[in-house]
Steps between C-alpha positions, in 0.01 A plus 500: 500500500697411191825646420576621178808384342738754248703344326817546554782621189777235425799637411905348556623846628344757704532710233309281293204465722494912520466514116229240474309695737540832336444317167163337697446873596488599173310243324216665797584792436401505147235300557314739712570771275381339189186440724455864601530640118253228372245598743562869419453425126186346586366817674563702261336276250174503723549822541453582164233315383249598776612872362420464157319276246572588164289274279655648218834409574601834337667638843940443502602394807650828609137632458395238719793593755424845554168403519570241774719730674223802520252259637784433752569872592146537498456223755784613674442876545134506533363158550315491160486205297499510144342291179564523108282343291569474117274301289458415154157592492249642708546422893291522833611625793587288799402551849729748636514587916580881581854483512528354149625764135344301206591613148321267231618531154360366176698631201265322233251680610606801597370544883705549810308480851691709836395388798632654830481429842235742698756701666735478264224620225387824732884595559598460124168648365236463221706697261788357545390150426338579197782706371704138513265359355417723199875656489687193477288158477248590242740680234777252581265200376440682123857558513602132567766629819272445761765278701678838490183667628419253791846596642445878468177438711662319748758807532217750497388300798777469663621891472164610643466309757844627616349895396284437808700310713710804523214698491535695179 
């Protein structure tokens, strides 16, 4: 077996050598730390760009926050994923499995797809996904706030699937 050597800290004075080391402690220290936030910064970049795609590049990026952070609480509290899909012109739906929300958006020409999970879709209801859809997407996009509106639909989500997780 070979042994591994540690170098040791040269110092004149005992005290000395215990500074070094807490200086050599340090210079880890901050080392792993910087480490740690980098990789959570590159998370949350993944994060949010397999939650929304926003050809337009119209969406801020607190819209694209709260987006990222319902997808989270969506993954979180009910094992849902969750896509967004905004395109400059007209756009096909991907493949989606049944625990995948897809909400395609194309502005220019004024459309807006919903696509729910199975379960998800029986619990919420017909009406209730059409309502989002002609409530708050389709006037939103003659209006020109339909970043606005894409929030207000994840909300609407988000407050009735809690109505009947409590059983309302």
């Amino acid at each position: 077996m070979r042994r591994i050597n540690i170098p040791r800290v040269h110092g004149s004075t005992p005290r000395e050598k215990v500074i070094r080391s807490l200086a050599l402690l340090l210079v880890f220290a901050a080392v792993i730390w910087a480490f740690m936030k980098n990789n959570e910064h590159v998370v949350q970049v993944l994060n949010q760009k397999s939650a929304v795609y926003d050809e337009t590049g119209t969406l801020t990026q607190d819209q694209k926050k709260m987006i990222v952070s319902f997808t989270q609480a969506l993954r979180e509290k009910w094992g849902l994923n969750c896509k967004i899909q905004i395109y400059g012109g007209d756009f096909v739906v991907p493949e989606l499995d049944d625990k995948t929300l897809y909400i395609g958006l194309a502005p220019a020409i004024d459309a807006a797809e919903l696509r729910f999970p199975p379960l998800m879709r029986s619990a919420l209801g017909p009406e209730f996904i059409d309502s989002l859809k002609t409530t708050f997407l389709l006037p939103a996009f003659k209006d020109g706030d339909w970043p606005l509106a894409v929030q207000e639909v994840l909300v609407e989500i988000l407050k009735k699937l809690d109505s009947l997780n409590q059983g309302e």
